[in-house]
Jmol script that loads the backbone (N, CA, C; Angstrom):
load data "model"
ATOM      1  N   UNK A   1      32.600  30.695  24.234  1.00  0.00           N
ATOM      2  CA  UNK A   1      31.225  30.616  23.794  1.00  0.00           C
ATOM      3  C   UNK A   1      31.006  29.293  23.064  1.00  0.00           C
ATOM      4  N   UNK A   2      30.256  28.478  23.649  1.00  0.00           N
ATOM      5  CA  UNK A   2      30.009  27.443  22.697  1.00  0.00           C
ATOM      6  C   UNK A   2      28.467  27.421  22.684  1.00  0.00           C
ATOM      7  N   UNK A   3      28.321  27.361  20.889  1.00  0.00           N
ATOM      8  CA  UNK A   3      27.141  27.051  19.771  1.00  0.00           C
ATOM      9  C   UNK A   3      26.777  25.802  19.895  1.00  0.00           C
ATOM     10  N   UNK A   4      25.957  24.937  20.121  1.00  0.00           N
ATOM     11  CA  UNK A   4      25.594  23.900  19.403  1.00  0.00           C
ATOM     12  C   UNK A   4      24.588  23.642  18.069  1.00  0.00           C
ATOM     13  N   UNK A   5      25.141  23.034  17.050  1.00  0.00           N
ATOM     14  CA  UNK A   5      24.117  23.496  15.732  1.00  0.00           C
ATOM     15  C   UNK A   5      23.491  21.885  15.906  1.00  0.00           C
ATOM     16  N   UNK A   6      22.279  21.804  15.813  1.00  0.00           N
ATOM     17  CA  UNK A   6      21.625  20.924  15.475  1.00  0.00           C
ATOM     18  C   UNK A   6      20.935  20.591  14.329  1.00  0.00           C
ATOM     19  N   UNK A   7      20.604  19.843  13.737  1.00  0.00           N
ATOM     20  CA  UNK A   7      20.031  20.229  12.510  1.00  0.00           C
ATOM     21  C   UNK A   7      18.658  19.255  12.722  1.00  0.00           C
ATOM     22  N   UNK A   8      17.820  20.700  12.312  1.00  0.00           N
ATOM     23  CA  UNK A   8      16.095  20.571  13.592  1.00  0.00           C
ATOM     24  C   UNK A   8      15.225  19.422  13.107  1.00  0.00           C
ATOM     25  N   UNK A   9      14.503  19.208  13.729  1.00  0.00           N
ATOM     26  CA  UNK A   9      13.781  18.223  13.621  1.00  0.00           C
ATOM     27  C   UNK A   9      12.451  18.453  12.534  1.00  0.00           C
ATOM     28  N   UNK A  10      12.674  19.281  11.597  1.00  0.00           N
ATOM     29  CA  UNK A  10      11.817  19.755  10.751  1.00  0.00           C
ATOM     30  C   UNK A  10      11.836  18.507   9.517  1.00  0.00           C
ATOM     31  N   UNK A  11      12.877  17.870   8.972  1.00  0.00           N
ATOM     32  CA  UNK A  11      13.288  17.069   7.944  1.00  0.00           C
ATOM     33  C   UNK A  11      12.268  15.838   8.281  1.00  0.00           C
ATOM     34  N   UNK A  12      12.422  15.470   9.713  1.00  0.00           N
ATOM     35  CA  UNK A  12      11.747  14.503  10.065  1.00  0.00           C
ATOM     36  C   UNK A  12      10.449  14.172  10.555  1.00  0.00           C
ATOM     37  N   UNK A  13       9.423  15.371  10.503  1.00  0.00           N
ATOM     38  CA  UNK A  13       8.433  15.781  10.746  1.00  0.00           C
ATOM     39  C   UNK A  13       8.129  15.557   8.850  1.00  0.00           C
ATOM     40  N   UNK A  14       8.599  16.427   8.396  1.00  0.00           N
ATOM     41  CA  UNK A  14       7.912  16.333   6.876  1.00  0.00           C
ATOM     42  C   UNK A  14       7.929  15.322   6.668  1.00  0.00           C
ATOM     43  N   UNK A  15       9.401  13.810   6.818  1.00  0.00           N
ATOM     44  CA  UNK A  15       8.847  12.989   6.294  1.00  0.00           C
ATOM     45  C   UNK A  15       7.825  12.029   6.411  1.00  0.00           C
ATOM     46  N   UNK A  16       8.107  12.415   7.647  1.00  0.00           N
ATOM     47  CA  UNK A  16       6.546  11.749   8.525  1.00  0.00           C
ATOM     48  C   UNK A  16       5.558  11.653   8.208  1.00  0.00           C
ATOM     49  N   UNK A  17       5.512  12.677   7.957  1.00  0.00           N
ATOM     50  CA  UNK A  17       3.708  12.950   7.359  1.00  0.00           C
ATOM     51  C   UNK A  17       4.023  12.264   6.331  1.00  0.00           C
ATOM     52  N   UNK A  18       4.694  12.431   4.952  1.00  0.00           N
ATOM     53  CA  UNK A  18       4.927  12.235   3.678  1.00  0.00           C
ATOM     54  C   UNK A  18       4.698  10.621   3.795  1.00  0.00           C
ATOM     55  N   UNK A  19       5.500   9.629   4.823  1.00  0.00           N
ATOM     56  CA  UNK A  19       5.046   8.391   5.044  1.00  0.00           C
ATOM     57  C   UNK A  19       3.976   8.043   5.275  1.00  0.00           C
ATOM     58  N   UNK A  20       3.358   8.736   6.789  1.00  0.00           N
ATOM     59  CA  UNK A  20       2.092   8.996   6.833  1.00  0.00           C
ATOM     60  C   UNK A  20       1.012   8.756   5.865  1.00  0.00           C
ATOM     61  N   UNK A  21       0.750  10.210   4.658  1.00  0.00           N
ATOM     62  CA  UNK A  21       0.314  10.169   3.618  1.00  0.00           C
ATOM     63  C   UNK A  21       0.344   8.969   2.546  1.00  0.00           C
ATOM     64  N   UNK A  22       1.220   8.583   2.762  1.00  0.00           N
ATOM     65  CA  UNK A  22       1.533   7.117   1.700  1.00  0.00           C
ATOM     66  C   UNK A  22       0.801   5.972   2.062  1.00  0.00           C
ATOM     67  N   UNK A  23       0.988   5.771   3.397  1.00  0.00           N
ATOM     68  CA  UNK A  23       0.374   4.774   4.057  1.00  0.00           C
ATOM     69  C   UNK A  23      -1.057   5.132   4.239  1.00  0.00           C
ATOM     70  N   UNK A  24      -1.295   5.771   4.066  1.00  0.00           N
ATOM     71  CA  UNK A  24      -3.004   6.408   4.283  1.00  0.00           C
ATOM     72  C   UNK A  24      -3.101   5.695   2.933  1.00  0.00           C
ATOM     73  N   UNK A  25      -2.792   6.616   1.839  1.00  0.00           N
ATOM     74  CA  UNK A  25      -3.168   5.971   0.323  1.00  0.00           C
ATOM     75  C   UNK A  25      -3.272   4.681   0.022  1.00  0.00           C
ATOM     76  N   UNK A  26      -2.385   3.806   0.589  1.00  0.00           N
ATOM     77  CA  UNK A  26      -1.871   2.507  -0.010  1.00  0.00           C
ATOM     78  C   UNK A  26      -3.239   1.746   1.021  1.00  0.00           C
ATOM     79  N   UNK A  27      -3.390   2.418   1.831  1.00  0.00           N
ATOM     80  CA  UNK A  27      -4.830   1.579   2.954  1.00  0.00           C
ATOM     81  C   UNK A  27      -5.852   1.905   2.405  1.00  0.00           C
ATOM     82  N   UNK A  28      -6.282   2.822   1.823  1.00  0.00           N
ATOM     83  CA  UNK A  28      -7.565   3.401   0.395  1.00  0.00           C
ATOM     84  C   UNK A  28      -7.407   2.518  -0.111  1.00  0.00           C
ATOM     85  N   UNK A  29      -6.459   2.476  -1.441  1.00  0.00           N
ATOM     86  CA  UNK A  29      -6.427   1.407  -2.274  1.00  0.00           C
ATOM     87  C   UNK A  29      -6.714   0.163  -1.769  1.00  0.00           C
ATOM     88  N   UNK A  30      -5.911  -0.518  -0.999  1.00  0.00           N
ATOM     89  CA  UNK A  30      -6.381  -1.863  -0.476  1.00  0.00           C
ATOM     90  C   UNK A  30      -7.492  -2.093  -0.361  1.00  0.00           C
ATOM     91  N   UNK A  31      -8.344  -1.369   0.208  1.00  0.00           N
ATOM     92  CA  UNK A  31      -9.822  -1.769   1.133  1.00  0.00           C
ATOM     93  C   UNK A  31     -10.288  -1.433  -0.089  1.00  0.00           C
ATOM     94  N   UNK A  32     -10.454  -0.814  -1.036  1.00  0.00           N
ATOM     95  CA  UNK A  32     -11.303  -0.932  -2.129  1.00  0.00           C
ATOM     96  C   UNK A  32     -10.917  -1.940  -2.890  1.00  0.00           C
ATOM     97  N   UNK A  33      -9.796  -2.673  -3.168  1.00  0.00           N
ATOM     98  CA  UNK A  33      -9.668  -3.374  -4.287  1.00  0.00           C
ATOM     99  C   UNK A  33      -9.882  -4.921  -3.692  1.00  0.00           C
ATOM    100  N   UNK A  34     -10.134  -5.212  -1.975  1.00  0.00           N
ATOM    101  CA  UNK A  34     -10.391  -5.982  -1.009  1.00  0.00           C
ATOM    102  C   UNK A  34     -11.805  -6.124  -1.230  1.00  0.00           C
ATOM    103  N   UNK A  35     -12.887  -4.999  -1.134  1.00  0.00           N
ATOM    104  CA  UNK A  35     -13.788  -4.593  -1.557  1.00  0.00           C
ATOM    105  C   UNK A  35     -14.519  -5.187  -2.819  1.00  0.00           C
ATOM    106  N   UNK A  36     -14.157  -5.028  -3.443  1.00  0.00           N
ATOM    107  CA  UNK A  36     -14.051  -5.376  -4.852  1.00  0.00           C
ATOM    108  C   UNK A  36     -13.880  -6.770  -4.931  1.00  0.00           C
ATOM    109  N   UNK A  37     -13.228  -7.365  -4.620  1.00  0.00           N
ATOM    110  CA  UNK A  37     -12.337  -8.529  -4.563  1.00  0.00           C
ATOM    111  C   UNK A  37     -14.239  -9.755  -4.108  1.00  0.00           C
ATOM    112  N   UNK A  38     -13.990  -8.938  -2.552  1.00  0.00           N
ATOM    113  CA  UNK A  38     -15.115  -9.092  -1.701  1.00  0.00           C
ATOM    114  C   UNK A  38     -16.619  -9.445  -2.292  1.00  0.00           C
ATOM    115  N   UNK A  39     -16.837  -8.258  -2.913  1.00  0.00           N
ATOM    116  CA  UNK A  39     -18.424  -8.479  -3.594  1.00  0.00           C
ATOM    117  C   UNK A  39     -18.061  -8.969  -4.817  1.00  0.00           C
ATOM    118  N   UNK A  40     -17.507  -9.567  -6.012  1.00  0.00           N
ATOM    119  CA  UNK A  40     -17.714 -10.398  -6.800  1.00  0.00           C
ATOM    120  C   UNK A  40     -16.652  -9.737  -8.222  1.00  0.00           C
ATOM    121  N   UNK A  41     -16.082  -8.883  -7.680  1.00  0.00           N
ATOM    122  CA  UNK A  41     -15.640  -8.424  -8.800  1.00  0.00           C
ATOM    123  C   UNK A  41     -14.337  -8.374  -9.639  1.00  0.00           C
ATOM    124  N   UNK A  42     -13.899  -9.991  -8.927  1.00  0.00           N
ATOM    125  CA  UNK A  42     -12.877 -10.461  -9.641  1.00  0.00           C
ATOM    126  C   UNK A  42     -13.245 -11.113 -10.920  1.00  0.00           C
ATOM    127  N   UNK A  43     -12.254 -11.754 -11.912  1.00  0.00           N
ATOM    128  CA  UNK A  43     -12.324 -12.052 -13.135  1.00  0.00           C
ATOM    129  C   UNK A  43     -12.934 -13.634 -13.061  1.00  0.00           C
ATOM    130  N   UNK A  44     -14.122 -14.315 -14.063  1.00  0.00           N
ATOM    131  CA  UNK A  44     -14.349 -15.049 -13.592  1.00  0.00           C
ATOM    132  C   UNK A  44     -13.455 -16.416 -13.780  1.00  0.00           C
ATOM    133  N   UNK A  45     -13.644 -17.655 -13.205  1.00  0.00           N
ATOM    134  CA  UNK A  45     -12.795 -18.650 -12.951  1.00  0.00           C
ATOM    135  C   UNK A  45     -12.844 -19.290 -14.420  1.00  0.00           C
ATOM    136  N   UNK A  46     -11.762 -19.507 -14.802  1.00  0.00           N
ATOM    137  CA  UNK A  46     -11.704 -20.242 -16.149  1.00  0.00           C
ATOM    138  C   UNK A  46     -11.795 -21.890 -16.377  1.00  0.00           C
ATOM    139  N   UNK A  47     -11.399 -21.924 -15.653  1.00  0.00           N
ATOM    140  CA  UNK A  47     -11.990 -23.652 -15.265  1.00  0.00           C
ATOM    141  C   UNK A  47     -10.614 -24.774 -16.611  1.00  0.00           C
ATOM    142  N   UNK A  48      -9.602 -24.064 -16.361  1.00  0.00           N
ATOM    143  CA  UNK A  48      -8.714 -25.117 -17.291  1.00  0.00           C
ATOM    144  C   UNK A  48      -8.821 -26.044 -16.516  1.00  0.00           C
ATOM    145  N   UNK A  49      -8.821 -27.198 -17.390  1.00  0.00           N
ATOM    146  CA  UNK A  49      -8.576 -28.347 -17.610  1.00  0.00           C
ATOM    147  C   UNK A  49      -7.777 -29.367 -18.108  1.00  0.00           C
ATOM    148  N   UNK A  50      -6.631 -30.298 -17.547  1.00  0.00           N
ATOM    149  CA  UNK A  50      -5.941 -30.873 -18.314  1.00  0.00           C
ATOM    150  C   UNK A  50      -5.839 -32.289 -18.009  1.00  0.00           C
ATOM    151  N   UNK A  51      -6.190 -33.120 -19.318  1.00  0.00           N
ATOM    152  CA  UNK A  51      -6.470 -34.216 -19.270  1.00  0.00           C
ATOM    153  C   UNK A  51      -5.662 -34.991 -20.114  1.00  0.00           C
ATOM    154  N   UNK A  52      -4.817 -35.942 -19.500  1.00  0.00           N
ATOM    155  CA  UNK A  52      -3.224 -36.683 -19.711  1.00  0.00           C
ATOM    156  C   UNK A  52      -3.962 -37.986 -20.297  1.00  0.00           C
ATOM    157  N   UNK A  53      -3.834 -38.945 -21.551  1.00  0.00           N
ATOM    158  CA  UNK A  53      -4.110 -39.753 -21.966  1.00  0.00           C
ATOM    159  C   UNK A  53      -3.131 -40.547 -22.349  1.00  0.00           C
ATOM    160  N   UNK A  54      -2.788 -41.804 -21.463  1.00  0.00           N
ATOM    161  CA  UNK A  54      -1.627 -42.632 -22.228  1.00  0.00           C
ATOM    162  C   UNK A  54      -1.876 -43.466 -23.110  1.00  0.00           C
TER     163      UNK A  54
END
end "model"
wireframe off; spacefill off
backbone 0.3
color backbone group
């Protein structure tokens, strides 16, 4: 009688999704902070200046 044990493809399905899910999130975040970025709502430009006098 021979068994073969496999060990199922369930581990790799969950993590799937679990990657899946991550990568969904991390593409939310982006496009809003792209978004953001986009319409004006970065910090404004400070305008240093450095001026060397010998």
């Amino acid at each position: 009688m021979i068994v073969e044990t496999r060990s199922g493809g369930a581990g790799n399905v969950l993590l799937s999704f679990i990657l899946g899910g991550v990568l969904v999130a991390v593409a939310i975040i982006g496009f809003f902070l792209w978004d953001n970025y986009k319409s004006g709502g970065a910090p404004p430009d400070r305008g240093i200046q450095i001026t060397v006098k010998k």
